[in-house]
C-alpha positions as CSV (number, residue, x, y, z in Angstrom):
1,X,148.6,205.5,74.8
2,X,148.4,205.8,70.8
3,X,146.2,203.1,69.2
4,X,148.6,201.6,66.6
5,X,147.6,198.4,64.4
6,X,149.7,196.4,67.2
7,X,147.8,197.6,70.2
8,X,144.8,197.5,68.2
9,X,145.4,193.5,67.5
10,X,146.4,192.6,71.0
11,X,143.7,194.1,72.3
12,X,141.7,192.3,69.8
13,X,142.8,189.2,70.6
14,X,142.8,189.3,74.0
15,X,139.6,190.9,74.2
16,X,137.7,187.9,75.2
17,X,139.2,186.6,78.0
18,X,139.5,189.9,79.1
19,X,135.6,189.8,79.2
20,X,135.7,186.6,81.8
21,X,138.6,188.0,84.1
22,X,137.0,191.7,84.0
23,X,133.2,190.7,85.0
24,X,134.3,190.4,89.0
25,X,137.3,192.5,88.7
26,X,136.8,195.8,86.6
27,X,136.9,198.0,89.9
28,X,140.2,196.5,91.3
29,X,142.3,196.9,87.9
30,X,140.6,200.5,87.0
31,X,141.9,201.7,90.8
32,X,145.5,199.5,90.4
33,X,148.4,201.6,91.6
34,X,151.9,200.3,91.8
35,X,153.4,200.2,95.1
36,X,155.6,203.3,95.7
37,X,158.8,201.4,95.7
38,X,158.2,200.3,92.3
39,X,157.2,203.4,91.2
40,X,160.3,205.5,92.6
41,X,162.3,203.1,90.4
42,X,160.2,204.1,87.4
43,X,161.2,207.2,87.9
44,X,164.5,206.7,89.1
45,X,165.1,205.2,85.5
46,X,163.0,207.4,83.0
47,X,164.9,210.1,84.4
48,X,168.1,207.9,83.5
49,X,167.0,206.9,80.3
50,X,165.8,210.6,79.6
51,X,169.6,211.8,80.6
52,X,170.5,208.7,78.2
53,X,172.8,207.2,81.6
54,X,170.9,203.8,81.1
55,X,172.9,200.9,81.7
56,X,172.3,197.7,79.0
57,X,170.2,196.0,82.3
58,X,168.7,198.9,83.4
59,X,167.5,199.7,79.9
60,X,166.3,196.1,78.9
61,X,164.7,196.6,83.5
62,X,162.6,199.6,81.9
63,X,161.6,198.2,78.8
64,X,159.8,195.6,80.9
65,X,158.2,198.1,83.1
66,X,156.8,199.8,79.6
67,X,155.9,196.8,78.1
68,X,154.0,196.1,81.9
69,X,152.7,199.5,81.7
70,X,151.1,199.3,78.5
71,X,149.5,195.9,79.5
72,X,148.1,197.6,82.6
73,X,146.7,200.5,80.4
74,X,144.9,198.4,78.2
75,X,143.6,195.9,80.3
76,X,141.9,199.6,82.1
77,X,140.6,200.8,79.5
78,X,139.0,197.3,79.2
79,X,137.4,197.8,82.3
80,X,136.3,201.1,81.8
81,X,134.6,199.8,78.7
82,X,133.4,196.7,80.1
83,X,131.8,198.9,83.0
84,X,130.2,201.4,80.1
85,X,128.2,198.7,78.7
86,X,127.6,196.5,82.0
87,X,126.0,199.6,83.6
């Protein structure tokens, strides 16, 4: 995921409580998988949206997977951070 001034700031701001949720939990969200169900639909709709057959829900459905995704990616490379300088 590209580092742009927005992801930058969010992580920024969210950094610190990031620090209190990740002390006990920096294992569990570096090895967090989605179940397989929700990750055939993924799929099932980037390959829609890459064939441009997306409908208006199903577009706005993916967006929220992305947006979920790139939350997810963050708060792991959080973790791996926070387990860098813990160790």
């Amino acid at each position: 995921m590209a580092m742009t001034p927005e992801t930058i700031a969010f992580e920024r701001g969210i950094r610190p409580i990031l620090q209190i949720v990740l002390l006990d939990k920096a294992d569990a969200v570096l090895n967090f998988r989605p179940d397989p169900t929700l990750q055939d639909r993924i799929e099932e709709l980037a390959a829609k949206s890459t064939e441009g057959e997306l409908t208006d829900q199903e577009r706005a459905e993916y967006e929220g997977y992305i947006r979920a995704n790139k939350f997810i990616a963050i708060l792991q490379r959080q973790a791996r951070q926070f387990l860098g300088t813990a160790s």
